[in-house]
N, C-alpha and C positions, 0 to 999 in steps of 0.2 A: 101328228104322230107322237108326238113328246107328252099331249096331252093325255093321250092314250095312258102310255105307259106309266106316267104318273098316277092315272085315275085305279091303271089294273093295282098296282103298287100300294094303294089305301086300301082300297076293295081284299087285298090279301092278307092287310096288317091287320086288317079290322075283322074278318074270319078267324085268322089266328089267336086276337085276342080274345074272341065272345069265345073260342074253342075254350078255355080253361088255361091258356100256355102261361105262365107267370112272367116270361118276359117274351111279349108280342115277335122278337126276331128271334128266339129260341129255335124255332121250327125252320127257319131260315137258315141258322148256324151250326144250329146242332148243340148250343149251350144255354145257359139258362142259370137264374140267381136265384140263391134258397135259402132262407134266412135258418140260423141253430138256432133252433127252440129250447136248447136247454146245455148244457156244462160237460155232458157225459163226452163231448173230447176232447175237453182242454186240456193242456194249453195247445193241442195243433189247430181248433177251432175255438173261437171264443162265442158265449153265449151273446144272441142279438148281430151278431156281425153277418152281413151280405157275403155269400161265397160263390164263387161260377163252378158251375158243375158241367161237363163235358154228357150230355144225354146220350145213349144207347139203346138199340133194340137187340144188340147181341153182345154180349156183354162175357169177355175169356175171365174168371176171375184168376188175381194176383195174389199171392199173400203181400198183404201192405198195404193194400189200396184201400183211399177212404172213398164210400160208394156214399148215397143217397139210395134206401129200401126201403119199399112199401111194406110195414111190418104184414108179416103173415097174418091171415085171419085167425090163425088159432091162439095169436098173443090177446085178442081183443082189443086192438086198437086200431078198429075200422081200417086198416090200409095206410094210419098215415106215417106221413114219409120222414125217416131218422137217417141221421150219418152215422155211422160205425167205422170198423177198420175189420177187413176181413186178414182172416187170420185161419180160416180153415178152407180148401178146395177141394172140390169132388175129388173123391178118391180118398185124401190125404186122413190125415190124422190130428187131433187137437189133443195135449193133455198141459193138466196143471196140476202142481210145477212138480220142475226137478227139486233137489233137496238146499237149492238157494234162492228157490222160490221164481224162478225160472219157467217162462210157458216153453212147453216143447210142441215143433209141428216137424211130423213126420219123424220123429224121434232125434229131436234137434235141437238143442238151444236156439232159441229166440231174440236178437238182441231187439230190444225196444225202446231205443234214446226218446221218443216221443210222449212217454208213458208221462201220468200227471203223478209230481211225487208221493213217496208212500203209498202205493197202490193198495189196494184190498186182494187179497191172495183169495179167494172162494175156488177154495179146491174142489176137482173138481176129476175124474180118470180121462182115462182113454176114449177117445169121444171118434170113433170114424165116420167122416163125411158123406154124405150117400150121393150116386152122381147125381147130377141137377141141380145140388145146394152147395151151399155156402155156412162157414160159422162166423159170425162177428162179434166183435167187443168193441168197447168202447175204451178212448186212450185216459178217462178218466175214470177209474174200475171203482173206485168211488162212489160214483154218481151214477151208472149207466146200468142201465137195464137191459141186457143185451143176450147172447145168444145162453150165456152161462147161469142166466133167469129162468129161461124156460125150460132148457135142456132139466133143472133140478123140478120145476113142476108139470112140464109136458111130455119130458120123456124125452124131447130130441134138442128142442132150443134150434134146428140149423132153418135156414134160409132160404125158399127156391130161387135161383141164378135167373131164375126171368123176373122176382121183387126188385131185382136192381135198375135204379130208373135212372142214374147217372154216377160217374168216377168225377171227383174231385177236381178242375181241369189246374192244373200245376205252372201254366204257361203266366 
């Protein structure tokens, strides 16, 4: 009987893993390790560092939360997957800035102690969220490519809420 269940136990890890899952018990747990490909959140992520993400198929977004998203097709980067920090929720509103350079959501100052110093202001109006999406930035405005890129050459820059493939897991 032990035998068994050991053998179904491989048999499952080893499905899992020929699946594509980056880490074989992902599927198991529900989390999963994804390495920053690049600077655009530091300092809350650092570039190279392993981070556990909390995976999702239904996903409430938060202003704050750092996600893992499948770039939309129309950014042109086949799908692959970036961290950002959402910052804008169906319905709500994104502008930049107030007059001390200040992001305002939902007509609000933003405090954002996580920001990488000296941020780059890319101004930017009133931006309304359509439901379904999301807007993200990156915590290093510097470096990141993010929803405030496209929105200036695609017209919307926002996100759909189902690219989101995992929240940050914080524990």
């Amino acid at each position: 009987m032990i035998r068994r269940k050991a053998l179904a136990a491989v048999v499952l890890l080893l499905v899992v893993s020929i699946s594509g899952c980056g880490d074989p018990f992902g599927a198991l747990t529900g989390k999963t390790f994804y390495t920053v490909r690049s600077g655009s959140m530091e300092p809350t992520l650092k570039e190279g560092a392993s981070v556990r993400v909390a995976l999702t198929d239904v996903y409430q977004p938060k202003v704050g939360d750092v996600v893992v998203v499948s770039t939309p097709e129309s950014w042109g980067w086949d799908g692959r997957p970036i961290f950002s920090r959402v910052l804008g929720v169906p319905g709500g509103t994104v502008r930049c800035c107030d007059d001390h350079g200040v992001l305002l959501v939902n007509g609000k100052p933003l405090d954002e102690p996580y920001l990488h110093p000296d941020p780059e202001f890319r101004m930017f109006g009133t931006v309304a969220v359509p439901v379904g999406r999301i807007w993200v930035m990156g915590d290093n405005r510097n470096q990141a490519v993010d929803s405030r890129y496209y929105h200036r050459e695609l017209g919307d820059g926002t996100v759909p809420v189902a690219n989101v493939i995992g929240v940050l897991d914080q524990e």
